[in-house]
Structure formats: C-alpha cells, structure tokens
C-alpha positions in Angstrom: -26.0 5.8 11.2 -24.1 6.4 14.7 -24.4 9.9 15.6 -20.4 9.7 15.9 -18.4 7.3 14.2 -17.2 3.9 16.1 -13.6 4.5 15.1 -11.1 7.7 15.4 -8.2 8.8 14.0 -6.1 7.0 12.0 -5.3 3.9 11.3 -2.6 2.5 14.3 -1.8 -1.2 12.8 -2.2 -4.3 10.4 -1.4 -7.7 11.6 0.4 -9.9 9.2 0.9 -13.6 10.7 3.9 -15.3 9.3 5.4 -18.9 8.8 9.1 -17.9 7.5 9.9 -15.3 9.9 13.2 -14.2 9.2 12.2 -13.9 5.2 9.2 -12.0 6.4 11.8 -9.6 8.5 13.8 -9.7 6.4 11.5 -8.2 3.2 10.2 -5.4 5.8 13.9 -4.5 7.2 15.6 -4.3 3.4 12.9 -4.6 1.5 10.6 -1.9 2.1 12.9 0.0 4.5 11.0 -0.3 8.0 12.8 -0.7 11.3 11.9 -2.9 13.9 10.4 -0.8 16.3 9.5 -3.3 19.3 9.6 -7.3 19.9 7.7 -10.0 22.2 5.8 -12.6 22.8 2.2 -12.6 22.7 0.6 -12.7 26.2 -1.7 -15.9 27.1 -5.0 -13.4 27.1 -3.9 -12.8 23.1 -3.6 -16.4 22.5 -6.6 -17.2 24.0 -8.4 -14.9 21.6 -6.1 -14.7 18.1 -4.9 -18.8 18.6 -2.3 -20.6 20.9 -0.2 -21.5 17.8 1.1 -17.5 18.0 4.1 -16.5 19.4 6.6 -13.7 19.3 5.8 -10.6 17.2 7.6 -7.7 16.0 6.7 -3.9 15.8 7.3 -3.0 12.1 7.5 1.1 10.7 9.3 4.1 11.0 9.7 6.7 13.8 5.8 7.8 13.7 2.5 6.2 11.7 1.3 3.3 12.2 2.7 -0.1 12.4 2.6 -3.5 10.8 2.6 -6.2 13.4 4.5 -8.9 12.0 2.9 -12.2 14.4 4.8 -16.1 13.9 2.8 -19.1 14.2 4.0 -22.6 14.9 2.1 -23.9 12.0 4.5 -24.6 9.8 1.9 -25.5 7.0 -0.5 -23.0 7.4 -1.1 -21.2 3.9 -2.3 -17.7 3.2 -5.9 -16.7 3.5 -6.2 -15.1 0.4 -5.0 -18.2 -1.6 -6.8 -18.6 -4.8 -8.5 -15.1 -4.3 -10.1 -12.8 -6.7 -9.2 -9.1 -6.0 -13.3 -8.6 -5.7 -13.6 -11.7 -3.5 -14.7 -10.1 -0.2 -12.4 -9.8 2.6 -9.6 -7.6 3.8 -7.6 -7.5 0.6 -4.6 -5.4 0.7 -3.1 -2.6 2.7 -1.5 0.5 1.4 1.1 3.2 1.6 2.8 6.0 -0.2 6.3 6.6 -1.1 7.7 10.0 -2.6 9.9 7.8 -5.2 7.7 4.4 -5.9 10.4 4.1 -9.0 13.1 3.8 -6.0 10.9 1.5 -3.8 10.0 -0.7 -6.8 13.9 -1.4 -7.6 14.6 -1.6 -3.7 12.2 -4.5 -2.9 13.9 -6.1 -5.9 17.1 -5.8 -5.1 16.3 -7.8 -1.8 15.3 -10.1 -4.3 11.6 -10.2 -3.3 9.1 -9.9 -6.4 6.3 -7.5 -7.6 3.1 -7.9 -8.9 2.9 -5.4 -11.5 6.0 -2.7 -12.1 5.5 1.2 -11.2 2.1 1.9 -13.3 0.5 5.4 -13.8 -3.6 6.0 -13.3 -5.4 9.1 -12.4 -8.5 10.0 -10.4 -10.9 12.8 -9.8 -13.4 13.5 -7.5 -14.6 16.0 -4.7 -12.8 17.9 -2.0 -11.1 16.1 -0.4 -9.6 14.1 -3.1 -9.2 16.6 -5.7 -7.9 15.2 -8.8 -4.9 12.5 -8.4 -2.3 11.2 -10.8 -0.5 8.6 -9.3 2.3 6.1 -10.1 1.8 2.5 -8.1 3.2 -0.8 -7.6 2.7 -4.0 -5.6 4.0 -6.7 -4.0 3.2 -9.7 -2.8 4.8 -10.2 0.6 6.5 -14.0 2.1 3.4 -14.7 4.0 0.9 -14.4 1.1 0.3 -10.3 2.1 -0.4 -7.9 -0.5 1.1 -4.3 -0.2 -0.1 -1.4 -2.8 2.6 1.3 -2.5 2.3 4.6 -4.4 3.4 7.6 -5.4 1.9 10.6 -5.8 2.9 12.1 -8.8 0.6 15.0 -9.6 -2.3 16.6 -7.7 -4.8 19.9 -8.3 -7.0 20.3 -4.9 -7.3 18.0 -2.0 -5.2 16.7 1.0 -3.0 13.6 0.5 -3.9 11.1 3.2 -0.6 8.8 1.9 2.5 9.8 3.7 4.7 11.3 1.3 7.7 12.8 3.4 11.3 11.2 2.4 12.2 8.2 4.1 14.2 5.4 3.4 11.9 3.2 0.9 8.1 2.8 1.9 6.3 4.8 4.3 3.9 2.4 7.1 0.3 1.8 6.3 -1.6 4.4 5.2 -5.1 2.2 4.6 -6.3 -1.2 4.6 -8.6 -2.4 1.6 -11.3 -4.4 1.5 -13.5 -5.9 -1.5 -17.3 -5.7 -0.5 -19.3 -7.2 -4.0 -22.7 -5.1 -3.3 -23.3 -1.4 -1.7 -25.5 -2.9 0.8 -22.6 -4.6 2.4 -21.5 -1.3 2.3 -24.1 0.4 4.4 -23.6 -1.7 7.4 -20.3 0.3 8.2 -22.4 3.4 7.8 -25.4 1.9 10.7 -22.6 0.1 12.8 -19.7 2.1 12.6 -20.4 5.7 11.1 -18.2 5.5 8.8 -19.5 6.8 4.8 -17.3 6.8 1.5 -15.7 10.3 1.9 -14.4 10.0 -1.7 -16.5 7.8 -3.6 -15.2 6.8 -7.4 -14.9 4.9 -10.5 -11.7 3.3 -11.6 -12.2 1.6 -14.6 -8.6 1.7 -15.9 -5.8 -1.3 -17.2 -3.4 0.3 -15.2 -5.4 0.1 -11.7 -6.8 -3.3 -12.7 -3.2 -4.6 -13.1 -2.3 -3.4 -9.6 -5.1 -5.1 -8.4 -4.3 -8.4 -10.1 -7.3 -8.3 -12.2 -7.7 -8.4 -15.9 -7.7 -5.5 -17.9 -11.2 -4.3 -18.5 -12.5 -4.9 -14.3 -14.0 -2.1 -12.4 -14.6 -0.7 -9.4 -16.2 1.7 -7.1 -13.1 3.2 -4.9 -14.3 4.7 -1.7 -12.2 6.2 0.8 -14.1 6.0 4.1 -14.7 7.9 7.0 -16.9 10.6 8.2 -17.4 14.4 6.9 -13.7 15.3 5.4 -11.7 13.2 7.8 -10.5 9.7 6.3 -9.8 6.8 8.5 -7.5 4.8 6.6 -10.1 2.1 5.1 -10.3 2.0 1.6 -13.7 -0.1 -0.1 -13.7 -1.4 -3.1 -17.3 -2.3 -4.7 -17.1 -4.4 -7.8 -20.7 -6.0 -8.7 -21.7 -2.8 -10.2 -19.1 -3.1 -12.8 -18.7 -7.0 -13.4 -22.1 -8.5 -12.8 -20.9 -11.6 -14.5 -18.2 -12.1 -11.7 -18.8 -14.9 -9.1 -18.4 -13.8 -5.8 -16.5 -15.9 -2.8 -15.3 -14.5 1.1 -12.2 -14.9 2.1 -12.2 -14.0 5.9 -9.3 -13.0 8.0 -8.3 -16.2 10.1 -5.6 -16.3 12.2 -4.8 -20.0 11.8 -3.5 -19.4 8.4 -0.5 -16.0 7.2 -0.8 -13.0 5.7 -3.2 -9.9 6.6 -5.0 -11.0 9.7 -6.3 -7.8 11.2 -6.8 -4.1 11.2 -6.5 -1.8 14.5 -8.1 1.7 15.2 -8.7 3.8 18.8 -12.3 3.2 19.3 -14.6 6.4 19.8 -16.5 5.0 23.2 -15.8 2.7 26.0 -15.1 -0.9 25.6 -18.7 -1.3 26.9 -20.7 0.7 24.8 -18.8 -0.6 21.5 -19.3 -4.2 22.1 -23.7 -3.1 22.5 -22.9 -1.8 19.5 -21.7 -4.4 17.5 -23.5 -7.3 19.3 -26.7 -5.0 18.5 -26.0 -5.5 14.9 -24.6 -9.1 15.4 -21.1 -8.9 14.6 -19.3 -11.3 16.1 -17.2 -10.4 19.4 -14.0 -12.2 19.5 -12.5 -10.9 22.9 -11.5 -7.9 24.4 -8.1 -7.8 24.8 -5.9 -6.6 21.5 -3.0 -7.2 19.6 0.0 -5.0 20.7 0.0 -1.3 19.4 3.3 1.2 19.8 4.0 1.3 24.1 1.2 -1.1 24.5 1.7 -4.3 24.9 -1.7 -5.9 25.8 -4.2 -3.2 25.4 -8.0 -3.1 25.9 -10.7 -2.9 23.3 -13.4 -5.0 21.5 -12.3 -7.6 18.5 -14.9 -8.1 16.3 -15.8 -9.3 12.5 -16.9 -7.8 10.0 -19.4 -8.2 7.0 -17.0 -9.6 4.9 -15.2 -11.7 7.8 -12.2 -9.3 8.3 -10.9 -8.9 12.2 -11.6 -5.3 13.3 -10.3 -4.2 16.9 -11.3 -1.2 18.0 -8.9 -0.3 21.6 -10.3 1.8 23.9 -7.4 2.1 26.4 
C-alpha cells in the first residue's frame, strides 16, 4: 500500500455520455431537480483522448458537491455499456446520492414521466465507526442513456457520520459515490497497492430489499465496502459478490466512451501528474492521456486518465 492514498477528497464528478440529449437534460433538470451549472464543447485535447464523436457537455448539480457531466456523442446508435449486465458483472455500476425525502424524489422522477427500478424500499446496516448502524429507505432509476442512479434516504441512524448529503434541496442531492462490482477480494487489493485506498466500512448485505435495488434476485449477496483510507471516505463504493454467489458467472463490462451511460469517475489526485502516472504505469494500468474531462471553473484541466481493474475510467486531476 501507498504510504498516502492516490486520491483526495471527495468525489468532484461522474461522466454520463448521452445520445438523446434533451431527454437526458431534461430527466436531470425536472427529474431529479439539478440545475445546469455550466455548458461547452469539449476541447480537441479531450477528444483526442475520450473520442472525436463527443461534443458539447453540460455541468449538472446544485450550488456545491460534485457534478455529473452530462457528455453528447454523434453516435446516434451507440447503446449503453452496461447493456445486458448483471449487477455483480464487474465494471463501474451505478452512482449514488442521498435525498432527505426519497418518498418525494421517487414521485418527482415520475411525474417527469421517467421510470424506476424498484419503488422507495427500506434495508438496514451495521458496522464500525464510521458507519454506525444505518436504516435507510432507497430507490433507483434507470436514467435515458442506460445510467443507473441509487438515491437514498436516510431514515434512521445510532453512531457514525453520513457521507450522503442530506440537507433539503429541491429533489436529489449530486453524487455522493460511484459503485463498482469487483467478483473477487483480490481485485480488491490492487486499489489498496495502487491507490491506497482500503474498505473503510466493510459489510454484508444479504437482504430482498437491497437486492431489488440492485436489480438482482432476491436471495444475492454482497460484501459492501465503503472505501477510502483511516475514517475518511472517498466517495467509491465496492461491491464483492463471489463470496456470496459462487455459482454466478462473472462478465466485465468496462467504461467505453464510444457507447452512453456512466463513462467515468473524477477525483483531485494526491501527487503530481508525474509521479501518479509511475504509479499506475508501475502497476500497468493503462494511461489514457493526461488531459481531463471538465470539472466546476475548469474547463480542460490536467491530470492522469487511467483504467482500472475492472475497466472503469479513473482520472485523477492534479491541477
């Protein structure tokens, strides 16, 4: 393990490439209640590196937290990446955030007549500081590009520190985590020898209710770890199944910019440009460039893209 961790902070964005762009707004804007925060185009250094079918993009949140990055491509036929996806296929599966009413954010979303997954459902979880034990009330949906959003509620809580934003706003608050389904534990470790990044909560969720949210069926399992170094959480969320469905067959579903939905995941990096790219070319993650995709009052900023073990787009911005 890195004697600091590769990433910092928070998490700043998630990437969501789109063919319909004005139904993709449009479920962001009414739908889950962001506002568009900034617009462009793409420079030709992006391009180069994410694919010269991308174009304009839009800035999507609220007045602080991180952002979605909503990116169109001219491929009018290009089909989600997950498509045909097990929730414990590896990849980056979801992203997350909280709501202080997910009963009001359910109906919302609806009422723009965009669809759910599963209805508000109510699970609970308990582990060590700083987790404490959780009873929570999610949904999901399934946004126009083939996206998948958790959002949930906090109902109840004895101990810990909520890392979902739960302050009233309008709908749904921006990204609080990006998830992604590793099979085995030693996929697992390389984030704790490349990155420096360890479960910080580290659980079993073994119940219908989270299994449903999930799109599995009723009796899957998991290993939920919140990751991220001592007691400070980064805003990645693992999921290990193979310990709990040995029977399952296992595919990869990697980020890939030529087709919609989530495409990428963006933290500050914790060392220069330099130094992170040894790092990850040390332990032969791809580098994909080193220019990123725009980030609040940056337009083109610097950093290393990489991928992952289970072929999701990391960038990690340095300036």
């Amino acid at each position: 393990m890195t004697s600091e961790p590769l990433l910092k902070g928070a998490l700043l964005a998630v990437s969501v490439v789109t063919n319909v762009w004005s139904l993709s707004i449009r479920f962001y804007t009414e739908g889950l209640g962001y506002n568009i925060l900034e617009t462009g185009f793409l420079t030709e250094s992006q391009r180069a590196i994410f694919g010269m079918h991308l174009g304009r993009f839009a800035l999507l949140g609220h007045e602080e937290g991180s952002v979605v990055r909503l990116i169109e491509t001219s491929n009018a036929d290009a089909l989600p990446n997950r498509l045909g996806a097990s929730p414990w296929d590896n990849g980056m599966a979801v992203f997350e955030a909280g709501t202080p009413d997910v009963e009001r954010a359910y109906y919302k979303v609806l009422r723009a007549r965009f669809g759910a997954i599963a209805p508000p459902t109510q699970f609970d979880c308990e582990g060590p500081e700083p987790l404490g034990y959780v009873l929570m009330k999610s949904t999901a949906f399934m946004g126009p590009a083939g996206e998948q959003i958790f959002v949930t509620q906090i109902v109840g809580r004895k101990g810990g520190v909520s890392l979902l934003k739960e302050k009233a706003v309008d709908g749904i608050n921006t990204p609080a985590n990006v998830v992604l389904s590793l099979a085995t534990r030693a996929q697992q470790k390389m984030y704790a020898d490349v990155l420096g990044i360890v479960p910080v909560n580290d659980l079993v969720l073994k119940q219908p209710g989270a299994a449903s949210i999930m799109c599995g069926p009723p009796d899957m399992g998991f290993d939920m770890c919140l990751m991220g170094r001592g007691t400070d959480r980064i805003g990645m969320e693992q999921h290990v199944y193979a310990p709990h469905n040995p029977s399952y067959r296992y595919q990869t579903y990697p980020c890939d910019f030529s087709k919609t939905g989530l495409s990428s995941a963006a933290w500050f990096a914790n060392a220069t440009a330099t130094v992170t790219e040894n790092v990850l070319k040390d332990a032969q993650w791809p580098i994909l460039g080193r220019i990123c995709l725009p980030i609040r009052g940056v337009a083109e900023p610097e950093g290393v893209v990489c991928v992952g073990p289970v072929g999701e787009i990391l960038e990690l911005i340095t300036h």
